[in-house]
C-alpha positions, -999 to +999 in steps of 0.1 A: -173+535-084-192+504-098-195+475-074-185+439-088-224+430-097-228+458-118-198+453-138-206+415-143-239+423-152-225+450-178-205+420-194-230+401-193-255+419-211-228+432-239-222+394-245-250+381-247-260+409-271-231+399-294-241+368-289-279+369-301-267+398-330-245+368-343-268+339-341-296+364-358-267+372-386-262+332-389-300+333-391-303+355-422-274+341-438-292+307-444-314+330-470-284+336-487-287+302-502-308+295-530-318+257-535-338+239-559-349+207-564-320+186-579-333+174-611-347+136-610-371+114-631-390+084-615-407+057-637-423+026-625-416-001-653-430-032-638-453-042-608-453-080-596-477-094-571-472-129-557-491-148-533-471-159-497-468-169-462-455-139-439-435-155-412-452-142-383-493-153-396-476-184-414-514-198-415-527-167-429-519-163-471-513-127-478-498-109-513-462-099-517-459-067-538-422-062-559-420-029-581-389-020-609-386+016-609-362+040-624-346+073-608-330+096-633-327+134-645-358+148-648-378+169-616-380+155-586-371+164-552-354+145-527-382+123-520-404+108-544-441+089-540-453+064-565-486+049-573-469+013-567-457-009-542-426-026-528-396-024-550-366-037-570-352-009-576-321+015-598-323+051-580-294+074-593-298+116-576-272+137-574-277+157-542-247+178-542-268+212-543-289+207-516-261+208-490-243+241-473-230+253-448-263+249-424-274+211-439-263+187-415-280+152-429-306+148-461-337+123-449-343+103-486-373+083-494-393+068-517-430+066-505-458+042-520-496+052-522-522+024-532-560+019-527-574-016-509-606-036-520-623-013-492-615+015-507-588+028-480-563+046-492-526+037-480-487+052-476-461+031-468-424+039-471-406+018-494-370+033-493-349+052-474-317+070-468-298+095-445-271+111-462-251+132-438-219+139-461-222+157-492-196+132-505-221+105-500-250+129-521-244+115-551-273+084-549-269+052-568-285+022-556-296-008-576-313-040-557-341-055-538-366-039-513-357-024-484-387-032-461-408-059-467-444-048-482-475-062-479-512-060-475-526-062-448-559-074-459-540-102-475-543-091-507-538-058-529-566-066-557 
């Protein structure tokens, strides 16, 4: 006869055997899925500079950056990064093949890289998005800037 440790233990270790053979089939079956890029086009069509005031250094003058940019068919993945800065923008992506049965959210952004008078090169994010329904995947946004952008230097030129 078995005592009452062994036969837990023999439960124990057939369960969590079924238990690793399943998540290591879950695993796998994330290969199953083959994604590209959803197709996408970005083109910047204007870039505005304009001196200001930031609220917090009101005493210091600094340059506001505001960038039109376009988001269409083309190739792109979901994230995009421009030679520009900050942004009016018109983004349109359709997301819908990026999501299965293992995507739980979509992190979106659009990231802007420019060079200072000292020759530093910066990134700063100048839109994002979470989409965590692939109802929501299809993108469309026209507007303003998301986050306010500017030099820190007090000026971009």
């Amino acid at each position: 006869m078995h005592t009452i440790y062994s036969r837990i233990n023999n439960v124990s270790a057939m369960l969590s055997t079924c238990l690793m053979v399943l998540l290591g089939a879950i695993s796998l079956s994330s290969f199953l899925f083959t994604t590209t890029p959803p197709p996408g086009h970005l083109s910047v069509t204007n870039i505005k500079v304009f001196p200001g005031n930031a609220r917090r250094y009101s005493n210091k003058n600094q340059d506001f950056t505001f960038v039109n940019f376009n988001l269409t068919a083309g190739c792109i993945s979901p994230f995009a990064e421009v030679l520009v800065s900050v942004l009016t923008q018109s983004l349109f992506q359709d997301l819908t093949p990026l999501f299965n049965w293992n995507t739980k959210q979509l992190f979106l952004y659009v990231a802007a890289e420019y060079e200072n008078k000292q020759g530093t090169k910066n990134d700063v994010v100048i839109w994002d998005r979470i989409v965590r329904r692939k109802e929501d995947a299809q993108i469309s946004v026209a507007g303003r800037n998301k986050y306010v952008f500017r030099e820190v230097s007090a000026s971009f030129g």
